[in-house]
N, C-alpha and C positions, 0 to 999 in steps of 0.2 A: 468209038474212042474208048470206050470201058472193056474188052477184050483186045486191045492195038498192044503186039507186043513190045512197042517200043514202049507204052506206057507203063505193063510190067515192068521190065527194065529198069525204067526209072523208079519207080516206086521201090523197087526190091534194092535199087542203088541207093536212094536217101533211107531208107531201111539199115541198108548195110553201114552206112556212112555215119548212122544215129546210132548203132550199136557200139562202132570204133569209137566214136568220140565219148560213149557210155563209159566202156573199158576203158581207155584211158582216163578220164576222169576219178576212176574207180579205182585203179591202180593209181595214179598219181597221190591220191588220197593216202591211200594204203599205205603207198611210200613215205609220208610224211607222219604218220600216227607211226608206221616202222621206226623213223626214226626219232622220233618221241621216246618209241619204249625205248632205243639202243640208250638215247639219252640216259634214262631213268634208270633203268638196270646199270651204267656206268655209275651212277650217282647215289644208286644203294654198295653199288661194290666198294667205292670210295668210304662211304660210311660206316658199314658193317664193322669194321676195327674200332673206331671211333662209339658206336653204338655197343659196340660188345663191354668198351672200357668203362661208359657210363653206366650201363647195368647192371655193373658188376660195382660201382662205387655206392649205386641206388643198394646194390643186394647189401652191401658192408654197412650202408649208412642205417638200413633197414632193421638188419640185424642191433646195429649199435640201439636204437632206441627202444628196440623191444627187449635190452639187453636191461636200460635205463628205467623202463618200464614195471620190468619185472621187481625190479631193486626196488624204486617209489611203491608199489602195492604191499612189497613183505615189509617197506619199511611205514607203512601204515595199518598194514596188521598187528606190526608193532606195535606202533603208537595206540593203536586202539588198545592192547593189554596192557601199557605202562601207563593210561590214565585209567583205567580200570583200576589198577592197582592203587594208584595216587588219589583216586576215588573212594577205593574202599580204608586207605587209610587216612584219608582226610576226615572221613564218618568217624573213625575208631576215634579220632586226634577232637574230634568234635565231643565227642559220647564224654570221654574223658576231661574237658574242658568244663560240659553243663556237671559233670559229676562233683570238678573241681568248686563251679562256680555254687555248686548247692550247699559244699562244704565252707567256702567261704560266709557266705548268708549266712549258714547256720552258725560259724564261729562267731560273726560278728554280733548276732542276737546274744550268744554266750558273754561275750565280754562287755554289752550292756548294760548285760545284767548283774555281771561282773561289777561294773561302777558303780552301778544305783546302789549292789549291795556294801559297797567299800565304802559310800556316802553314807547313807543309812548309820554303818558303824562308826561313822565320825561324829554322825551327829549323836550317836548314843553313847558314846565314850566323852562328847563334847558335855552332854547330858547327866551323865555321870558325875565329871569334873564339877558340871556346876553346882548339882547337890550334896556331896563329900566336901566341895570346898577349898 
């Protein structure tokens, strides 16, 4: 029975018969992932306009913020030299104020002294008056 050619036969038939139903399996497969891609490639074709229009609003919008971007940083470079400056003349505005404020002090000593001395001549003119008479 193990050289009977009919047994060949058969073997090399469910052989053949297991191959055919490989390939088709195989193929059918195929066909179906085929028509998967045809899908997907219709469905980028369909898009591709649509995709073009949006990357093209992302590139505008893109631009527009680095446009906004750029404006906020020079207008913060700004701001950094106009309090610089408001800095430096707030000191100046300061320096000038204690300058003021020392000259005040000091006037104000001057005119207490000023009274004590104006009192002083009252009471010696008062003093006067009382021994002249």
């Amino acid at each position: 029975m193990g050289n009977d050619p009919t047994s060949i036969l058969a073997a090399l038939a469910v052989f053949i018969a297991l191959v055919i139903w490989l390939i088709r399996v195989v193929t059918g497969r195929l066909g179906e992932v085929g028509a998967q891609l045809r899908s997907l490639d219709a469905r980028l074709v369909r898009t591709t306009p649509t995709l073009a229009g949006r990357l093209g609003a992302l590139r505008a919008d893109l631009a527009a913020v680095s446009t906004q971007t750029e404006r906020a940083l020079w207008s913060l470079s700004r701001f950094d030299e106009r309090a610089e400056a408001a800095r430096a003349a707030l000191a100046g505005t300061r320096t000038a104020l204690d300058n003021d404020r020392a000259r005040l002090i000091a006037a104000r000593g001057a005119i207490i002294r000023i009274k004590k001395s104006a009192r002083m001549i009252m009471k010696m003119l008062e003093l006067r008056r009382a021994f002249l008479g």
